[in-house]
C-alpha positions in Angstrom: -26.9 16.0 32.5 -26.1 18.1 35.1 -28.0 18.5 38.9 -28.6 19.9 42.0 -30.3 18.2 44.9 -30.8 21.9 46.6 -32.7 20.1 49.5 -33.9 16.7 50.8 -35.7 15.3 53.3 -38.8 15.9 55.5 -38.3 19.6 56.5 -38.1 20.2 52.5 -37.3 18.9 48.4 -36.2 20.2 45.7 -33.9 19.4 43.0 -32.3 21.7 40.1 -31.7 19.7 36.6 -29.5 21.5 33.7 -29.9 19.8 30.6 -27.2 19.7 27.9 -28.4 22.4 25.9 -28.9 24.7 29.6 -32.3 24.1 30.2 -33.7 24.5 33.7 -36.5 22.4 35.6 -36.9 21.9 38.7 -38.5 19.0 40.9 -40.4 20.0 43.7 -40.4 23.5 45.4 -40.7 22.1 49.4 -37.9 24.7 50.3 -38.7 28.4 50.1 -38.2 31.0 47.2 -35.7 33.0 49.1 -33.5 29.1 49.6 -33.7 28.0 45.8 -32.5 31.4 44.6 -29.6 31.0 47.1 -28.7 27.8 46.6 -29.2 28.4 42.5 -27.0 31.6 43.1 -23.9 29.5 44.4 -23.8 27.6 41.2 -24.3 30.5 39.0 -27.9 30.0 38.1 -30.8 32.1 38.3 -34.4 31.2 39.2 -35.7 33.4 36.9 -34.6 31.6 34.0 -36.6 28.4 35.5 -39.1 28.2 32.7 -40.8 24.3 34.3 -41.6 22.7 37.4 -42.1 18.8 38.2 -44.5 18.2 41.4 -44.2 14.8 43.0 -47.4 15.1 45.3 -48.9 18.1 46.9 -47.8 17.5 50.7 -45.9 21.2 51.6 -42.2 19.3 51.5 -42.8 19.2 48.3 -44.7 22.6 47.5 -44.2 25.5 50.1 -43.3 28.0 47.8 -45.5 26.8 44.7 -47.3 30.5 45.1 -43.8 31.9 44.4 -43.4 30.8 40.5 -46.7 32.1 39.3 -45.4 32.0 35.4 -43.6 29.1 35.8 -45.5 25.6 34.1 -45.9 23.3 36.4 -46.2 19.4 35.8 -47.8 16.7 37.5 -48.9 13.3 37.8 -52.4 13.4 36.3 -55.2 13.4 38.9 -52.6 16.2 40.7 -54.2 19.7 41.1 -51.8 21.9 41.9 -50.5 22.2 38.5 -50.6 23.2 35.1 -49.8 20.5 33.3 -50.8 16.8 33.4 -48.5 13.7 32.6 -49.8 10.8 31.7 -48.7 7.5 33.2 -46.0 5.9 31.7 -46.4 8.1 28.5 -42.4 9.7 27.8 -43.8 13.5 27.1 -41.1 16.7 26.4 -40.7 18.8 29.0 -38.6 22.0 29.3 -35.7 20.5 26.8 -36.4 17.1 29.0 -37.7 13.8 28.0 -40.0 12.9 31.1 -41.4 10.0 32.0 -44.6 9.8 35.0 -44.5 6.6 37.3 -47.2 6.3 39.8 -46.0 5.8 43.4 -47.9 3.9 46.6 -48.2 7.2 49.1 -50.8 8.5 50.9 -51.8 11.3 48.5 -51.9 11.1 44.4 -48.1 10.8 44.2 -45.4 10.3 41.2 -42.1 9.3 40.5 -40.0 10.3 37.3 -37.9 9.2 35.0 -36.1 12.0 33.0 -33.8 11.6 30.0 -31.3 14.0 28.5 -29.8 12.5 25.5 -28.2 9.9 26.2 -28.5 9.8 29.9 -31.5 9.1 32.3 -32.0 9.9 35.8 -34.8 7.7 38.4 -35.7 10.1 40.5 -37.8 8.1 43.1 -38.9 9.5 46.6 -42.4 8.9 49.0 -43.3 5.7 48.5 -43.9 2.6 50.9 -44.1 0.1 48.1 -43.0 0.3 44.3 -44.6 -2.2 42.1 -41.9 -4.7 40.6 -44.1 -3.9 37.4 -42.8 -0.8 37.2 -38.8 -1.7 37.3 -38.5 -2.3 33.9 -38.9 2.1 33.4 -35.7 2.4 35.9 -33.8 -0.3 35.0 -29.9 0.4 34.2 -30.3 4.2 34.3 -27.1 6.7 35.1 -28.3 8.5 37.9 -30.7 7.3 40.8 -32.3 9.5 43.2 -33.7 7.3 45.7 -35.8 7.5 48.8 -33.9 5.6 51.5 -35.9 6.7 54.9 -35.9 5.3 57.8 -34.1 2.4 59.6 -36.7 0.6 61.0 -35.3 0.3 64.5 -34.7 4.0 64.9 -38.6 4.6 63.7 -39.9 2.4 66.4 -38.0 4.4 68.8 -39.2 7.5 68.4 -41.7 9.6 70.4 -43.9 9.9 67.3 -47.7 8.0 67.3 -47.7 4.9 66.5 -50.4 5.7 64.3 -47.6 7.7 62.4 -45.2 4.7 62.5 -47.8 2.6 61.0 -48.0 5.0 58.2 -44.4 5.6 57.5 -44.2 1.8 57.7 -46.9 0.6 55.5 -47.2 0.4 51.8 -48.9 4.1 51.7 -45.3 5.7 53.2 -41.5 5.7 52.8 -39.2 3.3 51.9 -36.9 1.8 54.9 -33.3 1.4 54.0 -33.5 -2.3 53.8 -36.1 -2.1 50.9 -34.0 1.0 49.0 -31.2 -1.4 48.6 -33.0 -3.7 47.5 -35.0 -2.4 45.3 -31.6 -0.3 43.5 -29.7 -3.8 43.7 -32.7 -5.0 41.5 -32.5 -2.3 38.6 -29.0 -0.6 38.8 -26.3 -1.8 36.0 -23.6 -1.8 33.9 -24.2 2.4 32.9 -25.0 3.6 36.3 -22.9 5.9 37.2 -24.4 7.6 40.2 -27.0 6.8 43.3 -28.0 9.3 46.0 -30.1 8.0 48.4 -32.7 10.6 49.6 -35.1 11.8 51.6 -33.5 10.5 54.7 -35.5 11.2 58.0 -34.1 13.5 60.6 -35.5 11.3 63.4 -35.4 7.6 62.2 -31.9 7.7 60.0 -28.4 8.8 59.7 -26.6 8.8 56.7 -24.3 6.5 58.0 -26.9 3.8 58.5 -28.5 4.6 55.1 -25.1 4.2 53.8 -23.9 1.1 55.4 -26.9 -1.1 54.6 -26.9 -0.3 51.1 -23.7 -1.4 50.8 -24.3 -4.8 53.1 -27.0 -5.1 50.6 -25.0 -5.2 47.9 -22.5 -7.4 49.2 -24.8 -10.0 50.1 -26.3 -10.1 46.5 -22.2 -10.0 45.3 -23.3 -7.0 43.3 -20.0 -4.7 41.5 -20.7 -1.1 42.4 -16.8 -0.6 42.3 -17.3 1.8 39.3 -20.8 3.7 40.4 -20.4 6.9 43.5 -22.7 6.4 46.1 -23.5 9.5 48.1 -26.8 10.6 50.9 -28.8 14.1 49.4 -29.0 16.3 52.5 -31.6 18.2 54.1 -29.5 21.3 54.1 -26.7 21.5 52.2 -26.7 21.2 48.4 -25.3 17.9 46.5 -24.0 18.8 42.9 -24.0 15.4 40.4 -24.3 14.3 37.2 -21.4 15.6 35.3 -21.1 18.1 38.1 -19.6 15.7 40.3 -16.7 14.8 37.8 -16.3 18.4 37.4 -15.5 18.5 40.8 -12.9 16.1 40.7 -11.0 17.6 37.7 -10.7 20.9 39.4 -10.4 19.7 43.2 
């Protein structure tokens, strides 16, 4: 499995996945047209040949240029209306040469999570959440890849002009995941064939990639967890992150 995290954060998300056999699909459209064909362009793609996308949730991060793939199936948590498709919770269904898996999320619209397999592999990918039900961990346990929302630091939130009705939001079980409860949460269900972890959706205002960074990796030490064989990078809000077997391509040839 190859991907593309083409943008992430709050100004925009999406993500390009290439399956084994070529297959395209996005996740999420929050960037516009004109930046996915771009960003696709650099790595030899083409958004023409995008035959499927997967919507998380319908806030405009996550949709802006949903008008712009008018033949392209679109698929959804069910109870999601911007789309063609609906997934049933929990149920594994086939999707564009992807096995796909629907996980309901705590936000404060109708939001999902998925879990995608490709062969062999599986990635989480995890983002706008303030709460994921321990229930659910048993879906992401020990996969390869994890994209995984790791938003704010706490501290930094509370320091920001915004309302405090907005911190309450961001802060309670209806928002986004503090770095603190990230780690956690991936020191819970990552093991011995994870290969990969990006922690995502970072906010602008409330984070830096250092901070996201550095916790996760106090985390870890404090629960004497061995991530000495697994990459742990931060998905941008700008520049595109190549992974999955991308990212050992990169190390062959750099």
């Amino acid at each position: 499995m190859k991907f593309i995290i083409l943008a992430s954060g709050s100004k925009g998300n999406s993500t390009l996945l290439i399956s084994n056999r070529g297959d395209l699909l996005l996740i999420d459209v929050g960037i516009s047209y004109k930046e996915i064909k771009e960003k696709m362009g650099k790595y030899g793609y083409d958004i023409k040949d995008v035959k499927s996308i997967l919507i998380t949730h319908e806030h405009v991060d996550h949709i802006k240029s949903i008008a712009s793939f008018p033949e392209v199936k679109k698929y959804a948590l069910e109870g999601i209306s911007v789309v063609d498709g609906c997934l049933k919770k929990y149920e594994e269904q086939e999707v564009e040469g992807f096995y796909v898996r629907a996980l309901p999320l705590s936000h404060d619209v109708k939001c999902g999570g998925f879990v995608i397999r490709d062969g062999n592999e599986q990635l989480v990918y995890i983002t706008d959440t303030g709460y994921f039900n321990h229930k659910n961990e048993q879906y992401i346990k020990n996969a390869d890849y994890y994209i995984f929302e790791s938003n704010h630091n706490v501290e930094m939130l509370m320091e920001t002009k915004r309302p405090f009705y907005i911190k309450s939001r961001i802060l309670g079980d209806e928002g986004h995941l503090n770095n603190e409860t990230a780690s956690d949460l991936l020191c819970d269900v990552i093991g011995d064939k994870t290969k990969q972890i990006y922690l995502a959706h970072l906010s602008l205002e409330a984070n830096t990639k250092e901070l996201a960074l550095n916790t996760f990796y106090r985390v870890v030490k404090e629960r004497e967890i061995d991530i000495s064989k697994i990459v742990v990078r931060t998905a941008d809000q700008y520049m595109e992150i190549a992974g999955g077997e991308y990212y050992e391509e990169t190390l062959v040839s750099g």
